[in-house]
C-alpha positions as CSV (number, residue, x, y, z in Angstrom):
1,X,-5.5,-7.4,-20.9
2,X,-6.3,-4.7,-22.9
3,X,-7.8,-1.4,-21.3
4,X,-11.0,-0.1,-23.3
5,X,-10.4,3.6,-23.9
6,X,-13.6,4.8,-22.1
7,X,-12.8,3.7,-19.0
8,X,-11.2,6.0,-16.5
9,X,-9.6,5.7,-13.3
10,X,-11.8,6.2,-9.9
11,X,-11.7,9.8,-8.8
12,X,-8.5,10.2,-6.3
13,X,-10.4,10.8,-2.8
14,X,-9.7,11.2,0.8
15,X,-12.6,8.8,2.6
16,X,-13.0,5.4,0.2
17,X,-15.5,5.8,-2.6
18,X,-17.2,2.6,-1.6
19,X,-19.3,1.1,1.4
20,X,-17.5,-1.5,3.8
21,X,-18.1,-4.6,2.5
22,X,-18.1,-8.0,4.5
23,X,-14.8,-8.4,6.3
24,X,-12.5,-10.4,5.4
25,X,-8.9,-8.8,7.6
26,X,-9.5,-6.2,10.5
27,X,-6.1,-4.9,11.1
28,X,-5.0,-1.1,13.0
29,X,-1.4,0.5,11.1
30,X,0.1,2.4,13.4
31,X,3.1,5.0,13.7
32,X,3.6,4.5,10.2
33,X,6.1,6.5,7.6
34,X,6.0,6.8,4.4
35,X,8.8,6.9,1.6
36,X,8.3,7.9,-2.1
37,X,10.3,8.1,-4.9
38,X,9.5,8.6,-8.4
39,X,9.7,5.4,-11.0
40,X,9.4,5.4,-14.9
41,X,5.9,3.7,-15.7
42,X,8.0,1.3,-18.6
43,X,9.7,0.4,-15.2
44,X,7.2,-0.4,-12.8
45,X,4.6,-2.0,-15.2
46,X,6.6,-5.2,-15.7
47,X,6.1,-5.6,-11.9
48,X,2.5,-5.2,-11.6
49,X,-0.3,-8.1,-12.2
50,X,-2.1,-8.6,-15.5
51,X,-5.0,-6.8,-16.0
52,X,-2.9,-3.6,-14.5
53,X,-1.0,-0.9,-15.3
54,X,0.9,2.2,-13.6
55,X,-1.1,4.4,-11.9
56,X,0.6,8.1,-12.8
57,X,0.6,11.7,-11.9
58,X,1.6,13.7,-14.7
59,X,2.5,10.9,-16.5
60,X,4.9,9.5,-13.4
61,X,4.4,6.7,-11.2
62,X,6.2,6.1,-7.8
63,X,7.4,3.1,-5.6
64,X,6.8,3.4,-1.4
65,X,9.2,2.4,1.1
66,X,6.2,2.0,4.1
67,X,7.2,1.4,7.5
68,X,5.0,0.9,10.4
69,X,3.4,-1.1,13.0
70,X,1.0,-3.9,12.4
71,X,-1.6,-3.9,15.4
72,X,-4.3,-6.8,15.8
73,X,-5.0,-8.6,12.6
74,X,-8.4,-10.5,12.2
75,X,-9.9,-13.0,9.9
76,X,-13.2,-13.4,8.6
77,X,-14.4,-10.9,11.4
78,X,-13.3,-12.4,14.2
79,X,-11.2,-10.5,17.1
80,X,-7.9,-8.8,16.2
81,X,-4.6,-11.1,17.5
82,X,-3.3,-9.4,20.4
83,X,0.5,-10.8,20.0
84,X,0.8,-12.6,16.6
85,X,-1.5,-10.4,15.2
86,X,0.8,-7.2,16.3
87,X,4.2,-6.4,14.5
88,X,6.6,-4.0,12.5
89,X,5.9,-4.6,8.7
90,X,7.9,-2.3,6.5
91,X,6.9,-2.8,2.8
92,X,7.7,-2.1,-0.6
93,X,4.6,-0.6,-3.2
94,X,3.8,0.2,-7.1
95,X,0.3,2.4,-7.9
96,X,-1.5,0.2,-10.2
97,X,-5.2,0.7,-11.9
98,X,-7.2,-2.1,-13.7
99,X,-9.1,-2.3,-16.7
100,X,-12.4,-1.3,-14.4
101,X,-10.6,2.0,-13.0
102,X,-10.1,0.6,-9.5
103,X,-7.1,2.4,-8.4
104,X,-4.8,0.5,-5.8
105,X,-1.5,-0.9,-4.6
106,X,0.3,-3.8,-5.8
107,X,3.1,-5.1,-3.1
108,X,6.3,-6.2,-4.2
109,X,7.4,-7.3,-0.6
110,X,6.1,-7.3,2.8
111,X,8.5,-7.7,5.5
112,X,7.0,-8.8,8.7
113,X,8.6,-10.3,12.0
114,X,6.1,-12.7,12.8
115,X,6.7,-16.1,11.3
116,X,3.3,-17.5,11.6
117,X,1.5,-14.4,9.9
118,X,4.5,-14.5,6.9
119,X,3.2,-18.0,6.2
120,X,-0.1,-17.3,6.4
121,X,-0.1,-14.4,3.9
122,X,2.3,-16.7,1.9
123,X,-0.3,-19.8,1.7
124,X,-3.3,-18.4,2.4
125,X,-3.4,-14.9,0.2
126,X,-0.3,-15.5,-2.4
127,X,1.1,-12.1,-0.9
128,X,4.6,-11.8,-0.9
129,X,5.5,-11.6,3.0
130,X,8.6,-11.9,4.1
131,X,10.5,-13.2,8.0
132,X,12.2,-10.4,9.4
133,X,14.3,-9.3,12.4
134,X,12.5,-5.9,13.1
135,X,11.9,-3.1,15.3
136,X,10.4,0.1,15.8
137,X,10.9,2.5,18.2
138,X,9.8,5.7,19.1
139,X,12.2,8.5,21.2
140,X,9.7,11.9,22.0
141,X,8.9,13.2,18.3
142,X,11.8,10.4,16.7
143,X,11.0,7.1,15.4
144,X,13.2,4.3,14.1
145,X,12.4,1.7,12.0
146,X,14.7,-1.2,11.1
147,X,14.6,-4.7,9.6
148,X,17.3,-7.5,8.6
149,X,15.1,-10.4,6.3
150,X,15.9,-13.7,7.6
151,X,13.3,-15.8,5.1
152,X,13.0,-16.6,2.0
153,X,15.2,-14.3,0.7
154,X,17.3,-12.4,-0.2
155,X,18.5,-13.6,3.2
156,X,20.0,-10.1,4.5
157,X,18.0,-7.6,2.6
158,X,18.1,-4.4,4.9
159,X,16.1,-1.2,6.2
160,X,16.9,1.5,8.5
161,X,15.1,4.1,8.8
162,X,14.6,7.2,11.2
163,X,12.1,10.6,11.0
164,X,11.4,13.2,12.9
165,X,7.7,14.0,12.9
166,X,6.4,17.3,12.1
167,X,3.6,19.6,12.0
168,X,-0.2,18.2,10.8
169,X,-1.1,18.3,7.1
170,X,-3.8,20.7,7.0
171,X,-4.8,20.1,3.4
172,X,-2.7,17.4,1.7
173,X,-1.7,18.1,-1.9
174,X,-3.2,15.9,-5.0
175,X,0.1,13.6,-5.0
176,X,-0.4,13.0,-1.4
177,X,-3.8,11.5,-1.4
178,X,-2.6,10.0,-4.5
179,X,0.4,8.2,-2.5
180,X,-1.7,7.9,0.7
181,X,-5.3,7.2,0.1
182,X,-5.7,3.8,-2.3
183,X,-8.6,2.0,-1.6
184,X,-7.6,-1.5,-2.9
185,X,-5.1,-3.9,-3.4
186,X,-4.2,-6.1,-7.0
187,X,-2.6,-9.1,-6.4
188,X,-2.3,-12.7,-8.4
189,X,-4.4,-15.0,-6.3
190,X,-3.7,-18.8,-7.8
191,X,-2.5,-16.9,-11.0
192,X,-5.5,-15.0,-11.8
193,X,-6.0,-11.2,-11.0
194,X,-7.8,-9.8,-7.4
195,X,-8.9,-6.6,-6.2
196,X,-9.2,-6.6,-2.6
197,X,-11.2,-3.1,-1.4
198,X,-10.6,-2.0,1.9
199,X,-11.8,1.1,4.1
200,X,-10.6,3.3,6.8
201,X,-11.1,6.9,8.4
202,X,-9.3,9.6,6.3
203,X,-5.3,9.6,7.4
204,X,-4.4,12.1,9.2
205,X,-0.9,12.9,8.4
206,X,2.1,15.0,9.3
207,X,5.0,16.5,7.6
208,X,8.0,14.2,8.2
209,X,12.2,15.6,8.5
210,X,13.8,12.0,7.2
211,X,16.9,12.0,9.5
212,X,18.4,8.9,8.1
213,X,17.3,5.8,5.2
214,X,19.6,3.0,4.3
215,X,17.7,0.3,2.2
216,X,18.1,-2.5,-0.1
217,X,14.6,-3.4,0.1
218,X,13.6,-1.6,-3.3
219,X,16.4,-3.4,-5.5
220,X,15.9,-6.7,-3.5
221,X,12.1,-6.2,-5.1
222,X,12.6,-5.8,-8.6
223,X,13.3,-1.7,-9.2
224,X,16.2,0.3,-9.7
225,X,17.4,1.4,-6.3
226,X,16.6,5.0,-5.4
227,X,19.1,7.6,-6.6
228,X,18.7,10.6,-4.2
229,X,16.3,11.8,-1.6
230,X,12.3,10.9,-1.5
231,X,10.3,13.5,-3.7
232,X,7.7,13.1,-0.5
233,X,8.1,11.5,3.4
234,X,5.2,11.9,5.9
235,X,4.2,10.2,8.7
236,X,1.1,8.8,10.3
237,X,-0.3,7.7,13.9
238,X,-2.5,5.3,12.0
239,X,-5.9,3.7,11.3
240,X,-8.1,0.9,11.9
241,X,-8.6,-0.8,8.5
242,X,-10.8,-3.4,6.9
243,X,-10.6,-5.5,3.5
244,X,-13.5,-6.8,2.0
245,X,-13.7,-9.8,0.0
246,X,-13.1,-9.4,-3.4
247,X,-15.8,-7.6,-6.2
248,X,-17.3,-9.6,-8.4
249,X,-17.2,-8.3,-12.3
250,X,-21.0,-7.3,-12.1
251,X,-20.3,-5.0,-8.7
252,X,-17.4,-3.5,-10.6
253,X,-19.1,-2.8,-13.5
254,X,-22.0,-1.2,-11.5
255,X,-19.2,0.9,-9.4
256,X,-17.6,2.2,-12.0
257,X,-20.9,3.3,-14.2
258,X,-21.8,5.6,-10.5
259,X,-19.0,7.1,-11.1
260,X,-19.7,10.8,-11.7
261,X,-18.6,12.0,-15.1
262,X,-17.2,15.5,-16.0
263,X,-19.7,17.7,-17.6
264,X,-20.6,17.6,-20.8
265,X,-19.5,13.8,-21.0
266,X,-22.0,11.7,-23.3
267,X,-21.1,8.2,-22.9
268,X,-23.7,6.0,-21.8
């Protein structure tokens, strides 16, 4: 899908540039980490959905390594799942943007330890969840986060993971929205492309000391494993988040004309 030179990405911003929409998942993270490494775009963009493409910062793209704690989910606004709808998750993540500027994340592998909620995102959503063995754990200002995938595959694929959290981020830089903030999710939903928005208060995050990471989860989903330490790790109590159903065309062409334009700009 080509991507008409006019259009720009969405402004990168802390609270979600759209209103909450109706619900479609109610879901809390919690005690989350976050792991990012920098990816060639020629890389990443064979991974991401038609009608997308790498989302950059200075002409670099980056793949997450997210950990955390799945707390309640809800469908179609009804009540949160106190016990299947709570467990670790640790995921895998490309930046992507489409051809209407909607900035967002596309998931290249969700490992979650409840059965029934793998199939569910499976059937029902076409995400690509995953049946783990998983825990996390938290020791004073020391969490742990592992996982050993038991289905579909590859049976075995492995995390472990352990930070020591650190002070508040007063003011996060530009590549920490950037890798924190997205607003959306692309995915391939019965072969054609979605955007699902969601919304959630502002993170508040904290600087993270990564005491220990042993993965195969980034190779098992497509990229070239990580060679080195994380250009960023931080670390989150969580949110209480909502996705919306998806836009249709005419809503996203009416978002993206309110979008405020530099000075100066003359396009229509």
């Amino acid at each position: 899908m080509p991507f008409p030179p006019e259009v720009r990405p969405e402004p990168i911003t802390a609270e979600p540039p759209h209103a909450a929409g109706r619900p479609l998942l109610t879901q809390s993270w919690l005690h989350l980490t976050f792991l990012h490494w920098a990816v060639d775009p020629a890389e990443a963009a064979p991974l991401l959905p038609a009608g997308t493409r790498p989302d950059t910062v200075d002409g670099t793209t980056y793949v997450g390594l997210v950990a955390f704690r799945m707390h309640r989910v809800g469908w179609l606004g009804l009540p949160g799942i106190p016990y299947l709808g709570s467990f670790p998750e640790t995921n895998v993540r490309l930046y992507s943007v489409d051809a209407h500027g909607r900035r967002g994340v596309v998931f290249r592998s969700l490992d979650a330890s409840r059965l029934l909620p793998v199939a569910v995102g499976r059937v029902a959503f076409r995400l690509p969840y995953l049946w783990s063995r998983m825990r996390v754990r938290r020791r004073g200002d020391t969490v742990v986060y592992t996982s050993r995938r038991r289905w579909p595959g590859p049976r075995g694929a492995y995390s472990r993971i352990a930070v020591r959290i650190g002070r508040p981020v007063e003011e996060p830089s530009e590549l920490e929205h950037f890798l924190t903030a997205r607003w959306g999710m692309h995915t391939l939903f019965f072969g054609r492309s979605a955007y699902l928005p969601n919304v959630h208060p502002r993170w508040a995050l904290h600087r993270a000391e990564l005491l220990h990471c042993e993965e195969n989860l980034i190779a098992a989903a497509g990229l070239p494993a990580p060679a080195g330490e994380p250009v960023s790790v931080l670390y989150s109590p969580g949110v209480a988040v909502r996705f919306s159903r998806p836009p249709g065309t005419a809503r996203a062409r009416r978002l993206r004309d309110e979008r405020p334009r530099p000075a100066g700009d003359g396009t229509p």
